[in-house]
N, C-alpha and C positions, 0 to 999 in steps of 0.2 A: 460675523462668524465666531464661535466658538474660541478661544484661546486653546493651541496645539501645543503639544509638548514641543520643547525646543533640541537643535539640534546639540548633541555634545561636544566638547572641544575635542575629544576622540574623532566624532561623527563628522567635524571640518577636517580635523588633518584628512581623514581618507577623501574625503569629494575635493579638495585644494590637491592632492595628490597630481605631479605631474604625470604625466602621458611618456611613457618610453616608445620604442622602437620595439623591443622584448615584449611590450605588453601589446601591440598590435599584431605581431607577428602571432603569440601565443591565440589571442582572438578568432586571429583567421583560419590557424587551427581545427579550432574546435566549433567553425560554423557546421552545419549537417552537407552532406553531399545531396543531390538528388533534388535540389528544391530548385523549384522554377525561380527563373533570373527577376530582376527588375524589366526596365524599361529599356534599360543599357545593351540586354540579352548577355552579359557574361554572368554566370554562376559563381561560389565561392571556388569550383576545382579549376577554377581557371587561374584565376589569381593563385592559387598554391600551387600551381606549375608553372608557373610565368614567374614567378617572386624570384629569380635571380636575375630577370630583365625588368621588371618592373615596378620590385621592390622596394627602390627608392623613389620613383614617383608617388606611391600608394602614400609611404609614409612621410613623404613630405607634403601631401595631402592635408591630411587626416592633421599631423602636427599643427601645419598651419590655422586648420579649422580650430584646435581646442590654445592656440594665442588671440586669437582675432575668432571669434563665432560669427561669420559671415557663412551663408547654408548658401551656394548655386542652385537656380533654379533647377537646372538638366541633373543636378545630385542630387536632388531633395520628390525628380517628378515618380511618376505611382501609378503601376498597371492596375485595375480592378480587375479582378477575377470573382464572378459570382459562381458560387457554389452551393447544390441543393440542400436546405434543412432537411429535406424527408423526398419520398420518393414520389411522385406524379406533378411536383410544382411547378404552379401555374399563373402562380402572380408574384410580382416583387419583392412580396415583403418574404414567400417563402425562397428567396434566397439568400443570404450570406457573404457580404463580400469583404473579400479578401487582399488584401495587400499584398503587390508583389515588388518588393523595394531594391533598388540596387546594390550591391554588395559593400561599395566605398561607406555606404551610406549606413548601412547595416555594422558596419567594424565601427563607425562612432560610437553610434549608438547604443551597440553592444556591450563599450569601453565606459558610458555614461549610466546603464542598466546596472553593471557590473557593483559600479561604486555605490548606486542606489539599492541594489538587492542589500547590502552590508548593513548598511542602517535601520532596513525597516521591523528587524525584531524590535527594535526599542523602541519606535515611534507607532508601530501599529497594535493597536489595543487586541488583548486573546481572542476576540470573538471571531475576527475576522483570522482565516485558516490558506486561503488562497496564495500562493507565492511570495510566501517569508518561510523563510529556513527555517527548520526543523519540526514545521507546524504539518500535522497528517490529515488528510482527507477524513479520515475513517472517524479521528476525534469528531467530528462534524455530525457525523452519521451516529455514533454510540450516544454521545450528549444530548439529541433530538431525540433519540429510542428513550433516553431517562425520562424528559420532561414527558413527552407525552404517554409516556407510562398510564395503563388503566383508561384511556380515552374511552374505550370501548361500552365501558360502565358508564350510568348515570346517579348516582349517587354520588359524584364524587362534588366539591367544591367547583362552582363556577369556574371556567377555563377555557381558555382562547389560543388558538397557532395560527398566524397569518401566514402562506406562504406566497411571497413578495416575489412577482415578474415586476423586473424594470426592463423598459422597452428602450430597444436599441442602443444597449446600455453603453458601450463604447463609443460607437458612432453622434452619438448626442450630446456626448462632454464639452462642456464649455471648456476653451483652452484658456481666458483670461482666470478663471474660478484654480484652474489646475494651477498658474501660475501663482495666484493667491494664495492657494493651499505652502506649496514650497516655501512662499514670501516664509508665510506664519510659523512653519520650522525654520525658519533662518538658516537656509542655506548660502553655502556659499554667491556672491552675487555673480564672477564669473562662470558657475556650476550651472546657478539660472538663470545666465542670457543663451549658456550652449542648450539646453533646454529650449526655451523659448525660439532657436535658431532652428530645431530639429521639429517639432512640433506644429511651429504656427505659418510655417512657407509651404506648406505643398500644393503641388498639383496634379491631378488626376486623368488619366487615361482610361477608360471601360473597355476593358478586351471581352471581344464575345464571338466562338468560333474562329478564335486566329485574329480576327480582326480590331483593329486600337479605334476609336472614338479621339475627336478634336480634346488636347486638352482643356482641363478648367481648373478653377483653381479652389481649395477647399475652406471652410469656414466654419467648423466646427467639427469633432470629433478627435477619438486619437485613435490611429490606424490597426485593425487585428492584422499582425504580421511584420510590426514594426518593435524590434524585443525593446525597448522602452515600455510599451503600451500596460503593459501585466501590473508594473511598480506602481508606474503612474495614475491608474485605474484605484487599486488597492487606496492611495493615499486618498483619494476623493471619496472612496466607499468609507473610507476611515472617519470624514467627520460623517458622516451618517451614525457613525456609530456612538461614537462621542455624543451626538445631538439626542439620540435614544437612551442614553445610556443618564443623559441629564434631566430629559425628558421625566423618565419613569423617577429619577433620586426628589425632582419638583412636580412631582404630583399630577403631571399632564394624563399619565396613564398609571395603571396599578400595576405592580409584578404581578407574574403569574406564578398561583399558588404553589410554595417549593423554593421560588427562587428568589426571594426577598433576599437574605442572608446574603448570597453572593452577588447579589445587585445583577442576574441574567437575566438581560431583555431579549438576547436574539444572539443569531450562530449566522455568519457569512461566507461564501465564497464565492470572490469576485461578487457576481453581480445578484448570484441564489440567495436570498435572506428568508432567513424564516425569523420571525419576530412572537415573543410569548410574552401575553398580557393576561392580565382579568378577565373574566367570562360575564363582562357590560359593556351597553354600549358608548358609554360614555368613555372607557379605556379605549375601542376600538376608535370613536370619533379622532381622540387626540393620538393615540398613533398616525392617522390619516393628514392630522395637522402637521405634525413633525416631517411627514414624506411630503405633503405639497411644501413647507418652505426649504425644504433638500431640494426639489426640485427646481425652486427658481434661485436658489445659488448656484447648481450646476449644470441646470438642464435636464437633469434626467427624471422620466416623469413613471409613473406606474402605469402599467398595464392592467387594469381593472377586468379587462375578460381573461385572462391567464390568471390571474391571484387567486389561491383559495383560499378557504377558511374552513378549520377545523374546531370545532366544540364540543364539550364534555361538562355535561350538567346546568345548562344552560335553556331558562324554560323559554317553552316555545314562543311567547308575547315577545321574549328580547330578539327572539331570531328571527319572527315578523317584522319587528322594528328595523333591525338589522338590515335584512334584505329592500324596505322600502327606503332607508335615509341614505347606507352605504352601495348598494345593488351588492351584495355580494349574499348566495346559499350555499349553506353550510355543505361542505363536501364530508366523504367519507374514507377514513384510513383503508389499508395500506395507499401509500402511495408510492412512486419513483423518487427517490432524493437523492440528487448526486450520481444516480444509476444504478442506487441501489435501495430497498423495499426499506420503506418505514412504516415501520407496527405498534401496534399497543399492548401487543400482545406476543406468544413466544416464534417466531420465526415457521410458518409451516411452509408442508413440500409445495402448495399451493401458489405460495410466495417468491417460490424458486422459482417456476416454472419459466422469466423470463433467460433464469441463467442454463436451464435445460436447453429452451429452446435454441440460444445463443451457441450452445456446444452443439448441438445435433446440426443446425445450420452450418456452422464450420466447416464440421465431418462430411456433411454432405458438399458440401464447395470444392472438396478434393479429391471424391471417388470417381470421378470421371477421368481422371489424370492419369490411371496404370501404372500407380507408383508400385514401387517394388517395397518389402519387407523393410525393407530400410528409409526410404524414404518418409513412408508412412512413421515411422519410429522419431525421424527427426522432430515431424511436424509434432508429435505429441507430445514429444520432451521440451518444444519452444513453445508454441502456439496456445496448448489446452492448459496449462500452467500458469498463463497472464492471465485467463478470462477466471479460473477458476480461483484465482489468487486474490483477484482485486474481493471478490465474497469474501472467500476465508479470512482476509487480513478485519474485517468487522464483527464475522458473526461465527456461527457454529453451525455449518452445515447440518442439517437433516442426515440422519440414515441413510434412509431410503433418496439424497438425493445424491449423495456420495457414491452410494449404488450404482445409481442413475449414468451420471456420468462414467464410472469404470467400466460399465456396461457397453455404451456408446462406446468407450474409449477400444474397448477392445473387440468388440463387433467392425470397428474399423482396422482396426490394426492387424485382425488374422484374415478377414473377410473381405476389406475392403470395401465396406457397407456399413449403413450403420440401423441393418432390420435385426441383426439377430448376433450374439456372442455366442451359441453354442457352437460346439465342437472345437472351440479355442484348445491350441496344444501345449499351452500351459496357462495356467490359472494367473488372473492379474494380482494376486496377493505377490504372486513368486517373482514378475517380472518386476516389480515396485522394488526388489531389491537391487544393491551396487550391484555392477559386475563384475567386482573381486567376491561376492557372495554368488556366484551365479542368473543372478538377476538381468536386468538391463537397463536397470538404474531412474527407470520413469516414478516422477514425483508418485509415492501413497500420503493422498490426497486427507484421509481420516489423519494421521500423524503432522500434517503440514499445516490443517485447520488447529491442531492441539500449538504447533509451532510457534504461530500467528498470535493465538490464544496467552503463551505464554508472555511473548511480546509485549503484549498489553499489562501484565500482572509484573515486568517489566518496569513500565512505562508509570505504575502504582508510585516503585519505591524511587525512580530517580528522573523521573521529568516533571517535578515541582511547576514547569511554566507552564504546563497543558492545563486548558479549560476544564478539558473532561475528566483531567486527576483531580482537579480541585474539587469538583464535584462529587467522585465517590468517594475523597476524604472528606468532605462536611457532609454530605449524606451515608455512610456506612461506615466509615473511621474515626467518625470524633471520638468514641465512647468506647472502642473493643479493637484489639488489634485486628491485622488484616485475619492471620492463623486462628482466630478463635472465633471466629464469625458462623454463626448456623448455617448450613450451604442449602437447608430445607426452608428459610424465610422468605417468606412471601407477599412480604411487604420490598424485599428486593427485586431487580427486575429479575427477568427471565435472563437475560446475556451476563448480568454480575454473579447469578447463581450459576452458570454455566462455566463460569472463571474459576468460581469455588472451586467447583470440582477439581480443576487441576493444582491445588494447591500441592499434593503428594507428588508432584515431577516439579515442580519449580523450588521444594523444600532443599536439592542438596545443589542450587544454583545459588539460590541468594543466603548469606553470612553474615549476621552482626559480628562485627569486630569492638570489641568491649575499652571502652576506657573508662568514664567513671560510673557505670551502668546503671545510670537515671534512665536511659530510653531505651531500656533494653526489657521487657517481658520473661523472667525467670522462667516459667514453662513455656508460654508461647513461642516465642521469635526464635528462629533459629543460629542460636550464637555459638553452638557444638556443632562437633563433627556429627551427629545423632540427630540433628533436626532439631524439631518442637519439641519438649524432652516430656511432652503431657504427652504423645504418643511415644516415646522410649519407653518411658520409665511406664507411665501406665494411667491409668484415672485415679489409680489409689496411694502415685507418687504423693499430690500438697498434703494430704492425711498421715503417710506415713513416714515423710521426714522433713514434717514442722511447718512447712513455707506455704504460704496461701496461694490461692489457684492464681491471683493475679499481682503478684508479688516483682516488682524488678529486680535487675540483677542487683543493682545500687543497696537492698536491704539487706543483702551477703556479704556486704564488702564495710567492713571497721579501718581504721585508723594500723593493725595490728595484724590484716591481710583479712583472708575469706574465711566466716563463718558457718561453717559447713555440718551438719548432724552425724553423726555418727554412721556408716552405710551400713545396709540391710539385707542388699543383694549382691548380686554380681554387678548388673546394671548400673547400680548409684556408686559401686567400686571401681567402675571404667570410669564415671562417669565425675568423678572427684579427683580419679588419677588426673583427668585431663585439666578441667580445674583449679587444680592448685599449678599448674605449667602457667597458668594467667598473671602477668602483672597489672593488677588497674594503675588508671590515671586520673590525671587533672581534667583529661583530654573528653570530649563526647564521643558517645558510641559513633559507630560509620557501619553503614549498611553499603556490601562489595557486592556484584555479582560475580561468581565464580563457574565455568566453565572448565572441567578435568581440575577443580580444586586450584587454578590458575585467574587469579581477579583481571577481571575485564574491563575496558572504559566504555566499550559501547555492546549493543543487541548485534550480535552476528546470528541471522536465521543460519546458516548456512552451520555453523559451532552446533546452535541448540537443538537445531533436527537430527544432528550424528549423534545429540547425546540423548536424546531420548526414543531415540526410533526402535524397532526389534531387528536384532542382528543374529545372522547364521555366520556359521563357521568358513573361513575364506578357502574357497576352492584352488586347488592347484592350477588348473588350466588356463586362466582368466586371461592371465597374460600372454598364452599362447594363440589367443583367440584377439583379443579389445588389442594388439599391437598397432604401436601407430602407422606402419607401412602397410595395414589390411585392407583389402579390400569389401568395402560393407555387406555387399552381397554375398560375398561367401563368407563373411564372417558370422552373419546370420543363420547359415547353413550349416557351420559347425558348431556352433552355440546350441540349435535343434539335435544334431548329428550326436554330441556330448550328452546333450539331455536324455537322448533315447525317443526323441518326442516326433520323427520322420514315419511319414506313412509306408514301415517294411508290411512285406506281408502278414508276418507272424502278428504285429499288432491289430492289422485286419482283422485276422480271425480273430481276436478275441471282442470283436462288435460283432459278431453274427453272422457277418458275409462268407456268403458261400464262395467260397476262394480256393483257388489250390495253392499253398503255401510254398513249393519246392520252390526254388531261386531259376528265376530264368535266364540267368549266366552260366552257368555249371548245370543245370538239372539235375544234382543230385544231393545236395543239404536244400532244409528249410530258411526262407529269408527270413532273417533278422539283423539287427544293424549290425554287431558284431559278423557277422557272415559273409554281411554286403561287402565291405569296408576293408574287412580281414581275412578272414578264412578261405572267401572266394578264392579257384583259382587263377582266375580272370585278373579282382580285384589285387589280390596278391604279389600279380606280375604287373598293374600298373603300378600298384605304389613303390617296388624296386625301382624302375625304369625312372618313376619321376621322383622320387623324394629323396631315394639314398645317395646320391652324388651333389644333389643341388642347395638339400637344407643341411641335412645329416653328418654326411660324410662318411655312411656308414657300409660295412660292408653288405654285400649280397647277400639277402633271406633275412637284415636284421630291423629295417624298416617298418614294418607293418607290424613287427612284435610292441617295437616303440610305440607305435601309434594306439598300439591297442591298453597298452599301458596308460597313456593318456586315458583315455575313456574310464 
C-alpha cells in the first residue's frame, strides 16, 4: 500500500484524549430523537430521561469500554432493516440495508467518530468532498461542470470522464485493510484496538415485518447506521485516491486535458467517483488497472453495468475499441451527479425539470390535507426552501424556472392546488417581503440564488483549501484580477460568467486593507470606500492621472509617503482626501469581508440576503398583526383585512360581477372593508362590545376610530 500521511503530534493528543463523563453526557445529547432503537429496543429519549437513574451505569459502561476495549456481544448485536432503493423492488439487491444499533453502542462510537471527524481535513486529500469539515457538496458539482466544459463539441482534444459505481460499497470493506489503513496513519494503538473492538464483533439480526431472524455473525463490511462508518469509509476511499493521483504523476494514465497543472485525476464523495483522463484507450485500460488492485486491497470492486463513460473528440475506432476490450458505450451528458444536472453547456429549463417536478410533487402531497392559509404558509417557508436551496447553492436558476416554482408556490398557497395562480390576492413579489415590510417573509427565490451566487465569489477570496478555488484561480486568475475579467468570455464557462455578473453587489462586501500594496490592483480591487476606482473615477481615470490600467497600490507608495497627481475632479478630490488618511506598511495587503462596513470571519447567508435584497419602507401595523400571542388564522385575516385584499363587495364589482353592492348588515352604505369593519352599524357596536374594555381600555364610540387608523 501506498505510504499515508502520518498522524500529527496535535492529531495524537486529541484521539489519546481521555473520555469524560461531560463528554458522554453532552453525546447523548445531541443523538436525534425518532430513530428506531437497536436490538435492546430503547431509543436515545429514553436514556435522556432515565439519566438521573441510570446515568451512572451508562457511564461506567462506556468508561470501562475506552480502559479495556473489550466490545459484548448483546452491545455490539444489529437489527437489519431493509429498506427500498426505488419503488416496485423486487429482488435483494434493490434493497438497502440498514443498521439499527443500540444506543450504548452508538454513544462510543459516536465519542470515537467525534475524535476521528477532527483529523480528517489533514489526512484526507481535496478531492475527496464527502464528510470532512468544511468541504461543500456543491464544490464537487461546479468543478465537474469546469472539466467537462464543451463536451458537447467535437473538436475539442481527446477526452474522457469515467463515472465510477462501486458496488456495495460499504457493506464489502475489508475490516483488516481498514485496520491497515489507520496502522499506516499511526494512530494511536489504544484508539485502534477500540476501533477494531467496535468494528470487527458484530452480529446480525434481519428484521422483516416486525419479525428478527436467528442471529449470525458478520465478516466483512462497515455498517450504514453505525456514525463510525462515514470517517472510516472516506479513509479507505482515500488511498484510492492517493493511488490515482500517483497513478496519473507515473504515467499509468494521462491527465485529462486542462488538468495536468494541478495534477486533477477525479472528484469524490464517499463512494461517487468520477475520474478524468485522456481520451485513449490505453489511459482508460490503466485507470481500470488501478481500480482492480483498490479492489483486492479492500474489497471493493466496480460495478461495470452502472459505470459510465463520457467522451468528447474521441474517434469512433477508439470507442469501438473501447467498448469491445472495456465493455463500456459511451453515454451522453446531462446527467444526475450528486442529485444534481451535469452539463457541458449552460444550465436549461429542460434540465430543471427534475427540480420542477420535485416542487409540484410536494405541493401536491399536501392539497389533500385542508390546510388552512396558515398552514399552507408554514410548509412553504420550511419545505419549498431546502429543495429549492440545494439548486441555488450550485447554479443559477432559469427565469422561467424561478417563475416556475413561485407559480406552483403560490397556486398552492391561495388555491390550495397547484393547477393555476390566478386570481392570487396578492402578488408573490409583495409576499417575498419581511413582515415588518408588509410581506410575509417567504424566501424570493431570484435574490436567494444571487445569495448563494455571492457565497461562492466568497469562497474565491478566502477558502484557499477548496479544489474548486484553486481551479478558477489557475484557470481565470493567474493572469488578471478577479474585478477585471470580461464577464462576456467565452472561453469561461457558463456558471463563472454568471458569477461575473454579480461582481457589482459583492464590490462594497469585500475590502483590501492596504499595507505595503504589492497585492493590491490600483484601479481594480476594491481598497476604497468607492469600489474598483476604474468604475469611480471612469475609463479615462489611468490616462488622466498618470497610473497605468494595471498598476498596484505598492507603485504609489515612496519611502516619503503616497505619490499622488495632482486631482482633476471632484472624484480624484474625495478620492485622495481618503488616501492620504492611509498609513502603509511592512505588513501584506489583507482581503476582509465586510458586511454594514463591519469585517466578518465567516459567510452569513442570512447578513448577505438583508444586504442586498430590495426593501420597502416598514409599515406601522406589522407588529400589531406578526405578535407573538396571535393567533395564525386570524392573523392571516388581518394581514388581508390591512391590505384591502378581502373579497368586499365593492371590490366585486370592480371584476364585472353583476352584484348589488349595498352591505347586507345595514342595507344602506356600499360594502367595502372600511364599511364592513367600521362604519357599519352592526360592525361599529361589535368592535365597542369587544375591543374597548378588553385590548383598549378605551372609552365608548372610540374603538373602531382606532382601528380604523390602523388601516
Amino acid at each position: 500500500m501506498l505510504p499515508l500521511p502520518v498522524c500529527s503530534s496535535a492529531h495524537l493528543l486529541v484521539l489519546s484524549e481521555s473520555i469524560t463523563v461531560d463528554m458522554i453526557k453532552t453525546s447523548l445529547s445531541g443523538m436525534p430523537s425518532s430513530k428506531t432503537p437497536g436490538p435492546d429496543g430503547f431509543p436515545a429519549e429514553f436514556f435522556r430521561a432515565t439519566w438521573g437513574i441510570l446515568g451512572s451505569e451508562i457511564t461506567t459502561a462506556i468508561l470501562n469500554f475506552f480502559e479495556s476495549p473489550f466490545m459484548p456481544k448483546s452491545l455490539n448485536s444489529t437489527s437489519l432493516v431493509l429498506l427500498q432503493k426505488r419503488p416496485g423492488a423486487e429482488e435483494l439487491k434493490d434493497y438497502r440495508p440498514i443498521s439499527c444499533l443500540n444506543t450504548i453502542y452508538k454513544l462510543i462510537t459516536c465519542l470515537l467518530a467525534k475524535k476521528l471527524k477532527s483529523i480528517l481535513p489533514d489526512l484526507i486529500v481535496p478531492n475527496q468532498i464527502a464528510f470532512v469539515k468544511d468541504r461543500l457538496l456543491l464544490e464537487n458539482v461546479l468543478l465537474a461542470s469546469e472539466v467537462i466544459k464543451g463536451y458537447h463539441k467535437q473538436n475539442l482534444t481527446p477526452r474522457m470522464t469515467l463515472k465510477v459505481d462501486i458496488s456495495k460499497a460499504f457493506d464489502f470493506v475489508r475490516w483488516d485493510f481498514v485496520l491497515s489503513v489507520l496502522q499506516a496513519h499511526k494512530v494511536p494503538l489504544d484508539f485502534l484496538q477500540a476501533i477494531r473492538s467496535c468494528i470487527c464483533s458484530p452480529s446480525f439480526s434481519v428484521s422483516i415485518n416486525g419479525t428478527t431472524s436467528r442471529y449470525f455473525k458478520g465478516k466483512t463490511g462497515l455498517r450504514q447506521g453505525d456514525p463510525l462508518s462515514p470517517s472510516l469509509f472516506v479513509m479507505v476511499m482515500n488511498v484510492l485516491s492517493l493511488m490515482l493521483n500517483k497513478a496519473a504523476a507515473d504515467g499509468v494514465f494521462v491527465y485529462h486535458p486542462g488538468c495536468e497543472n494541478l495534477e486533477l485525476t477525479h472528484l469524490s464523495f464517499a463512494d461517487d467517483l468520477l475520474i478524468f483522463l485522456a481520451g485513449n484507450l490505453d489511459s482508460l485500460k490503466g485507470v481500470f488497472r488501478v481500480l482492480k488492485r483498490f479492489e483486492e486491497l479492500s474489497g471493493l470492486a466496480v460495478n461495470i453495468s452502472k459505470t459510465s463513460l463520457f467522451c468528447s473528440g474521441v474517434d469512433p475506432l477508439t470507442l469501438a475499441e473501447i467498448e469491445t476490450t472495456v465493455g463500456l458505450v459511451p453515454s451522453a451528458l446531462p446527467i444526475r451527479y450528486l442529485g444534481l444536472p451535469l452539463c457541458s453547456r449552460k444550465l436549461s429549463v429542460a434540465d430543471c425539470d427534475p427540480l420542477i417536478t420535485q416542487v409540484r410533487k410536494k405541493l401536491n402531497s399536501w392539497t389533500h390535507r385542508l390546510l388552512s392559509l396558515a398552514g399552507r404558509y408554514t410548509l412553504l417557508s420550511t419545505v419549498i426552501p431546502g429543495i429549492v436551496g440545494f439548486w441555488s447553492s450550485a447554479f443559477f436558476l432559469p427565469k422561467a424556472v424561478i417563475g416556475k416554482i413561485n407559480s406552483l408556490s403560490s397556486a398552492f398557497f391561495w388555491h390550495d392546488s397547484t393547477d393555476t395562480a390566478r386570481g392570487a390576492k396578492v402578488s408573490w413579489f409583495d409576499i417575498s417581503f419581511p413582515k415588518k415590510e408588509g410581506g410575509l417573509g417567504l424566501r424570493n427565490l431570484k435574490t436567494w440564488n444571487e445569495t448563494c451566487a455571492l457565497k461562492l465569489i466568497w469562497m474565491l477570496f478566502f477558502r484557499a483549501g477548496s479544489i474548486w478555488v484553486a481551479w478558477i484561480r489557475h484557470k481565470y486568475l493567474s493572469h488578471s484580477p478577479f474585478w477585471a475579467l470580461n464577464g462576456k468570455n467565452y472561453e469561461f464557462s457558463w456558471m463563472f460568467r454568471q458569477i461575473l455578473k454579480l461582481r457589482g453587489k459583492a464590490n462594497p462586501l469585500i475590502r483590501n486593507l492596504i499595507g505595503n500594496g504589492d497585492d493590491t490592483f490600483f484601479w481594480w480591487d476594491p481598497w476604497t470606500p468607492y469600489g474598483p476606482l476604474i468604475y469611480y473615477i471612469g475609463c479615462e481615470g489611468p490616462a488622466s492621472m498618470g497610473i497605468p490600467l494595471f498598476s498596484t497600490v505598492s507603485e504609489l507608495i515612496t519611502t516619503q509617503g503616497w505619490t499622488l497627481p495632482p486631482p482633476r475632479s471632484e472624484k480624484q478630490l474625495n478620492l485622495q482626501v481618503f488616501i492620504t488618511t492611509l498609513i502603509p506598511s511592512a505588513s501584506s495587503d489583507r482581503t476582509v469581508w465586510l458586511v454594514d462596513e463591519v469585517i466578518q470571519d465567516s459567510f452569513s447567508s442570512r447578513q448577505v440576503w438583508e444586504c442586498i435584497r430590495e426593501k420597502k419602507p416598514v409599515v406601522p401595523w406589522a407588529n400589531l398583526i406578526w405578535h407573538k400571542a396571535r393567533v395564525p388564522r386570524h392573523a392571516f385575516s388581518a394581514w388581508l383585512f390591512v391590505l384591502n385584499r378581502n373579497p368586499t363587495l365593492d371590490r366585486l364589482s370592480r371584476w364585472d360581477y353583476d352584484i348589488e353592492q349595498t352591505c347586507l348588515l345595514c342595507g344602506v352604505a356600499d360594502e367595502s372593508r372600511d364599511h364592513l369593519f367600521f362604519s357599519c352599524p352592526f360592525s361599529h357596536q361589535v368592535w365597542d362590545e369587544t375591543l374597548m374594555r378588553h385590548i383598549f381600555g378605551l372609552t365608548s364610540g372610540v374603538a373602531s376610530l382606532h382601528l380604523r387608523n390602523m388601516a
